[in-house]
C-alpha positions as CSV (number, residue, x, y, z in Angstrom):
1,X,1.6,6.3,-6.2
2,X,3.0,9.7,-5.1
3,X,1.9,9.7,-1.1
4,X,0.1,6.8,0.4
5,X,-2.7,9.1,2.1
6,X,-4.7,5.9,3.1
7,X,-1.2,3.8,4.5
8,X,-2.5,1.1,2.0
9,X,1.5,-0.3,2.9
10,X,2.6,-0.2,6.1
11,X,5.8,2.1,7.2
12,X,7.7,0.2,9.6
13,X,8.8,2.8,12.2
14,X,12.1,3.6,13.6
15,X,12.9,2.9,16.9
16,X,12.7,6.8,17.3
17,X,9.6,6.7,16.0
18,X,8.3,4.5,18.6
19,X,9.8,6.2,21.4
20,X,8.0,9.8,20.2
21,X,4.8,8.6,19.4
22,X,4.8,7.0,22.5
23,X,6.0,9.7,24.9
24,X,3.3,11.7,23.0
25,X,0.6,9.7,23.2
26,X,0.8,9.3,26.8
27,X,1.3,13.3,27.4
28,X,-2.1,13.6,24.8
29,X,-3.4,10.9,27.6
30,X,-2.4,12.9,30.4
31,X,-4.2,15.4,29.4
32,X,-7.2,13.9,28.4
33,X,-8.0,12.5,31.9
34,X,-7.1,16.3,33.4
35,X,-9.6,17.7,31.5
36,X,-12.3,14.5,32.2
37,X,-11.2,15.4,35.8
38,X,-12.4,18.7,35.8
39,X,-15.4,18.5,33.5
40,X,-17.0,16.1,36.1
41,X,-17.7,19.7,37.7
42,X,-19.1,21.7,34.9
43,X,-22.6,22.5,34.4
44,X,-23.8,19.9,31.8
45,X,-24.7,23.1,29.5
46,X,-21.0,23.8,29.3
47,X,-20.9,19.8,28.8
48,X,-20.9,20.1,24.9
49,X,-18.1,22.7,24.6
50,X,-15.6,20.8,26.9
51,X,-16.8,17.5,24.4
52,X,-15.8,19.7,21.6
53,X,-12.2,20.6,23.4
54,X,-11.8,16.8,23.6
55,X,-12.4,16.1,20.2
56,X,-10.5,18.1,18.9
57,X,-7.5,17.3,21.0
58,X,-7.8,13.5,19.9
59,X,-7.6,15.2,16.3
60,X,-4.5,16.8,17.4
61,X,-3.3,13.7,18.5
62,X,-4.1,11.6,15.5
63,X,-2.4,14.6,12.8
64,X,0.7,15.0,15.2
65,X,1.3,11.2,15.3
66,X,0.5,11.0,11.8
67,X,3.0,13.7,10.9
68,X,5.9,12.1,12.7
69,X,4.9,8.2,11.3
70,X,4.1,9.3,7.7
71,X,6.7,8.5,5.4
C-alpha cells in the first residue's frame, strides 16, 4: 500500500502533532462561534450563504488537520 488515503492503520501522533492540531482546532472553533454570533442577525435569505461559509470552513479544518496528521 503506497498512501493509506482511508487511515485503515492508525498514525500515532507526535507530541507536536497534538499540540498543533489542537491549537488549530480551537482557533477553527473560535471562529466558528464568531460567525454563528453574527449570523443570528442575518436575514434568513442570506441564511444559506453564511451555511455554505461554515461548511466549507469545517472542510478547511478537516484537510489542514489532515495535512499535518497524515503520515
Amino acid at each position: 500500500m503506497k498512501y493509506d488515503v482511508f487511515r485503515q492503520i492508525y498514525s500515532v501522533l507526535t507530541d507536536e502533532q497534538k499540540a498543533d492540531t489542537l491549537e488549530l482546532k480551537k482557533k477553527f472553533q473560535e471562529l466558528h462561534d464568531l460567525i454563528e454570533k453574527k449570523a443570528d442577525d442575518t436575514p434568513t435569505i442570506n441564511r444559506r450563504m453564511i451555511n455554505l461559509g461554515l461548511t466549507n470552513l469545517e472542510q478547511s479544518a478537516l484537510w489542514v488537520i489532515k495535512g499535518i496528521t497524515a503520515s
